[in-house]
Backbone as numpy.savetxt, mean C-alpha at the origin, in Angstrom:
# Nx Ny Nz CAx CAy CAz Cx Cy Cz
-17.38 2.54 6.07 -16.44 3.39 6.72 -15.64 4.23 5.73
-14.84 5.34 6.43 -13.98 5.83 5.69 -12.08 5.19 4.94
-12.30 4.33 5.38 -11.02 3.61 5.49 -10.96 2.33 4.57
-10.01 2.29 3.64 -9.63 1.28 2.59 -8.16 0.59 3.31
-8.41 -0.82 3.82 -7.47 -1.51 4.04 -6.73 -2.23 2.74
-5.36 -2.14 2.78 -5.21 -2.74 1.35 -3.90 -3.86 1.83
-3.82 -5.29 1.58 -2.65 -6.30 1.08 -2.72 -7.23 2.58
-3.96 -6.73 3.49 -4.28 -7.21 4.77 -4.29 -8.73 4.68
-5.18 -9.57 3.59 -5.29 -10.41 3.33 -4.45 -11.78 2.04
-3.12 -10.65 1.80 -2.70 -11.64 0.80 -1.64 -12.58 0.93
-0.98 -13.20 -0.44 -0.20 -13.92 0.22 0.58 -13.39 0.16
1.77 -13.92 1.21 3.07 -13.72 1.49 4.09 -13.74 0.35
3.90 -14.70 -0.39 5.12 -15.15 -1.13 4.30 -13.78 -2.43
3.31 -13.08 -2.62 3.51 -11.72 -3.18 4.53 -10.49 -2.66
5.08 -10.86 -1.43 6.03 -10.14 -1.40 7.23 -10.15 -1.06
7.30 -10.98 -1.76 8.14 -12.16 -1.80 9.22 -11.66 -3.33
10.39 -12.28 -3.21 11.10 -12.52 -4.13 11.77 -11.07 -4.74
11.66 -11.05 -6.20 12.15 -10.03 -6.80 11.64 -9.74 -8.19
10.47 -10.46 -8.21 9.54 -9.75 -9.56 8.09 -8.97 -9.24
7.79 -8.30 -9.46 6.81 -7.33 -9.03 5.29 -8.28 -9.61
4.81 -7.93 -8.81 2.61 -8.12 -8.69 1.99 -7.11 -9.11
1.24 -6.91 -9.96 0.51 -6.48 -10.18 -1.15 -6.82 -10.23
-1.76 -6.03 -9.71 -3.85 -6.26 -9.93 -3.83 -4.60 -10.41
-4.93 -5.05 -11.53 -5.64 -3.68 -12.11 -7.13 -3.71 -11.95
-8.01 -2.93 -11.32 -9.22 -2.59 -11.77 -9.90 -3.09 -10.11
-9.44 -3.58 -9.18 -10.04 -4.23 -8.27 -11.52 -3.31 -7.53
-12.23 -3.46 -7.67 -13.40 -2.94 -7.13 -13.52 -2.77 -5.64
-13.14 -1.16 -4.96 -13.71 -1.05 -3.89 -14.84 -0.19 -3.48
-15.03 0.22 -2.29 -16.04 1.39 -1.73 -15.81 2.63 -2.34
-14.03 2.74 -2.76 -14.05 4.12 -2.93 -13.76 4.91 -4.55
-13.96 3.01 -5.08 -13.07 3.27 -6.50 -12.19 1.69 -7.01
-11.88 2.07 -8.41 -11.12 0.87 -8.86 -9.67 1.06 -7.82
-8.86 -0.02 -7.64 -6.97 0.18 -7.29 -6.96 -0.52 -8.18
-5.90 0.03 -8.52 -4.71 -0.82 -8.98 -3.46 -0.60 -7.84
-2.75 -1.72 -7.97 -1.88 -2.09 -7.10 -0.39 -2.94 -7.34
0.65 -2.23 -7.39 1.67 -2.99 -8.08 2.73 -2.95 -7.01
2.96 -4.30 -6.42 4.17 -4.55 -5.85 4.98 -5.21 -5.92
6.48 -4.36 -5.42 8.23 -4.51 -5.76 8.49 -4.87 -4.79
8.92 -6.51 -4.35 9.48 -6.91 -3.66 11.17 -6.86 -3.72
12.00 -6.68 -2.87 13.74 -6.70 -3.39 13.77 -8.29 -2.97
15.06 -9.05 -3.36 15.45 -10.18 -2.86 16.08 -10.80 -1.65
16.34 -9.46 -0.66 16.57 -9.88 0.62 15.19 -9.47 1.46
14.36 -8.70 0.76 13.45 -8.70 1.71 13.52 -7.40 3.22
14.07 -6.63 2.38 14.47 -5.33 3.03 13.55 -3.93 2.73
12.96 -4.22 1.35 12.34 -3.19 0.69 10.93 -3.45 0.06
10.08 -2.90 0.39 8.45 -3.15 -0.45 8.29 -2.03 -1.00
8.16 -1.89 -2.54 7.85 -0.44 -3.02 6.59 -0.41 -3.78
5.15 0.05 -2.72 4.23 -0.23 -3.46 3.51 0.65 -4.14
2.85 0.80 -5.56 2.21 1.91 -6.34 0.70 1.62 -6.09
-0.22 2.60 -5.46 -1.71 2.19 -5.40 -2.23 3.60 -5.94
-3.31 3.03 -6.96 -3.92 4.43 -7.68 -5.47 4.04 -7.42
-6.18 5.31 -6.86 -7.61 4.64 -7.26 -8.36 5.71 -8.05
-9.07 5.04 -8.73 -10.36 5.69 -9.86 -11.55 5.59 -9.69
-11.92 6.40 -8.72 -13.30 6.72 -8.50 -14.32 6.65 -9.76
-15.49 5.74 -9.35 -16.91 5.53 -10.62 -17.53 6.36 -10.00
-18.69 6.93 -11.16 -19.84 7.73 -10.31 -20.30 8.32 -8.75
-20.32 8.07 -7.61 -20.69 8.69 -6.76 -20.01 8.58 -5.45
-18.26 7.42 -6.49 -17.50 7.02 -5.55 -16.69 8.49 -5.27
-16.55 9.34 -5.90 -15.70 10.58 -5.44 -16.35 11.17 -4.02
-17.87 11.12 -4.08 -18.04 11.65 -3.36 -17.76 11.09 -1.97
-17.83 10.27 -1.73 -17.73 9.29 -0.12 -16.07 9.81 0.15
-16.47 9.89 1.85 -15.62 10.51 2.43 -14.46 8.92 2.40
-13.18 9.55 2.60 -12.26 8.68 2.15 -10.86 9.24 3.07
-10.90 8.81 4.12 -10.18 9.55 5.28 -8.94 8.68 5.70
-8.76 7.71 4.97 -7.01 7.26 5.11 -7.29 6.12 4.47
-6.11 5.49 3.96 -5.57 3.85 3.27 -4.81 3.66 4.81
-4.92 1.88 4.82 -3.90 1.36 5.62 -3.22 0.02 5.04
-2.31 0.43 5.12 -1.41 -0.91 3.72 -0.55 -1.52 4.87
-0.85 -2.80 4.66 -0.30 -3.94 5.49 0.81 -4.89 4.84
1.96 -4.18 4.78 2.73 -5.14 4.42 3.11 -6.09 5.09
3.07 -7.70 4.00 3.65 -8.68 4.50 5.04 -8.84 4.38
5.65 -8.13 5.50 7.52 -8.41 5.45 7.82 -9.80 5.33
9.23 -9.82 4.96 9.93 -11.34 4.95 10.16 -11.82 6.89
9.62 -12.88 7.02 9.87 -13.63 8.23 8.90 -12.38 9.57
7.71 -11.91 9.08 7.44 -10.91 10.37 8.03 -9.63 10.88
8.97 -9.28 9.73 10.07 -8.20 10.23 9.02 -7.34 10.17
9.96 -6.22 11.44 8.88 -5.07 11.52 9.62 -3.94 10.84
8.21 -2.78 10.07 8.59 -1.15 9.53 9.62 -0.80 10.17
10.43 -0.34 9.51 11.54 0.67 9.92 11.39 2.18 9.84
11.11 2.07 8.31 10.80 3.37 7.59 9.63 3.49 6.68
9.26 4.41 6.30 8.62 4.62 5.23 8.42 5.98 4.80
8.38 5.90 3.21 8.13 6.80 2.36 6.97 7.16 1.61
6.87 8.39 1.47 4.99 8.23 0.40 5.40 9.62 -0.07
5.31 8.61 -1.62 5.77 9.52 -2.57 7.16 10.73 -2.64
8.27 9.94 -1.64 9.18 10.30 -1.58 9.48 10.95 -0.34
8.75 11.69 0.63 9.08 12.11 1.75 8.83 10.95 2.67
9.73 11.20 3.90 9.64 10.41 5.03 7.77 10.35 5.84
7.44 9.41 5.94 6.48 9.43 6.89 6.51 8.58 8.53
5.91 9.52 9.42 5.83 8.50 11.07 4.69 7.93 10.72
3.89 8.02 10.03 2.24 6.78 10.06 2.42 5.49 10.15
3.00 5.16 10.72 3.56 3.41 10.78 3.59 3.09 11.99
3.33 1.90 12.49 3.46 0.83 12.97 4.59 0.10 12.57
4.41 -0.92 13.33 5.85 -2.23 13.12 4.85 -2.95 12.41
3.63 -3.34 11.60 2.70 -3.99 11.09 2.64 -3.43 9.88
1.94 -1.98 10.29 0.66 -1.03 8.98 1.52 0.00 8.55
1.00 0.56 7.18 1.73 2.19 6.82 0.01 2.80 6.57
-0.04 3.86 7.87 -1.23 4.54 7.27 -1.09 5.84 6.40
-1.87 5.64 5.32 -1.88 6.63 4.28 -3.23 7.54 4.67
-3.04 8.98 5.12 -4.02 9.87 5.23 -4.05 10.57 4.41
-5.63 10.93 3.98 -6.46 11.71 2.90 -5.55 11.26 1.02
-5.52 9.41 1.33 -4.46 9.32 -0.13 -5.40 10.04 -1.16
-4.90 10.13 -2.10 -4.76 11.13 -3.65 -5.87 10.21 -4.52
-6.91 10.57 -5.01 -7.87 10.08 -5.70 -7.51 10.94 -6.85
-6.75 11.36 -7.53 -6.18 11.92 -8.72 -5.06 11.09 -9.38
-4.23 10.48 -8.60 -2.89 9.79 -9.21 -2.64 9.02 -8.58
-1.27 8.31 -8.45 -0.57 7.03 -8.28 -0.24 7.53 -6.61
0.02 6.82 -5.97 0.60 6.93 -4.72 1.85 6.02 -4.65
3.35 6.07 -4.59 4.23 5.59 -4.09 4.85 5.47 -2.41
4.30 4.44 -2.35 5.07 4.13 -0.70 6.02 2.86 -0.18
7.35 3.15 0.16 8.34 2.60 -0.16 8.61 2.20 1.56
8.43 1.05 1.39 8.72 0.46 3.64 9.61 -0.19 3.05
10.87 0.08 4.15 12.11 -0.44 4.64 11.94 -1.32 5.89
12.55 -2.60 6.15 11.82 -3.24 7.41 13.53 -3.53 8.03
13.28 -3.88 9.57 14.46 -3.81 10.09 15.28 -5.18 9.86
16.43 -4.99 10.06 17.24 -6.67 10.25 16.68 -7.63 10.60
């Protein structure tokens, strides 16, 4: 498919706390991620950096949105979110979908979750 799900499957306590996660090099359909996430300590803020680096014939495959699943503290749902600094509606109370993300650079997307 066109679609890279990303953090669908991890653990919780990665987003968790107040020291950041990092993975480099992870092998997908569309390219290496790297993936570095900033948890705050109340559990109000996820600020995550995902870059991918297309190998050989990965540029070419169509690549028509990211969907990043943050695991909030206690189930809280999206409030907000940011990508790469502007406001985005691509959210759910679950997912932040990222359309046509950037196969050139870093992507910053910053979810705020409610009380």
């Amino acid at each position: 498919g066109s679609t890279l799900l990303v953090t669908a499957a991890l653990f919780h306590r990665w987003h968790a706390g107040d020291k950041p996660i990092s993975v480099r090099g992870l092998p997908t359909h569309f390219g290496d991620l790297d993936l570095r996430i900033q948890p705050t300590p109340g559990g109000d803020r996820l600020t995550y950096q995902l870059k991918i680096t297309p190998k050989g014939d990965q540029a070419k495959r169509e690549f028509a949105r990211s969907v990043l699943y943050p695991r909030t503290v206690n189930g809280r749902p999206i409030a907000d979110v940011r990508i790469d600094g502007a406001a985005s509606s691509s959210f759910t109370q679950s997912a932040v979908i990222i359309p046509q993300p950037s196969r050139t650079g870093s992507i910053e997307i910053v979810v705020r979750t409610q009380p």
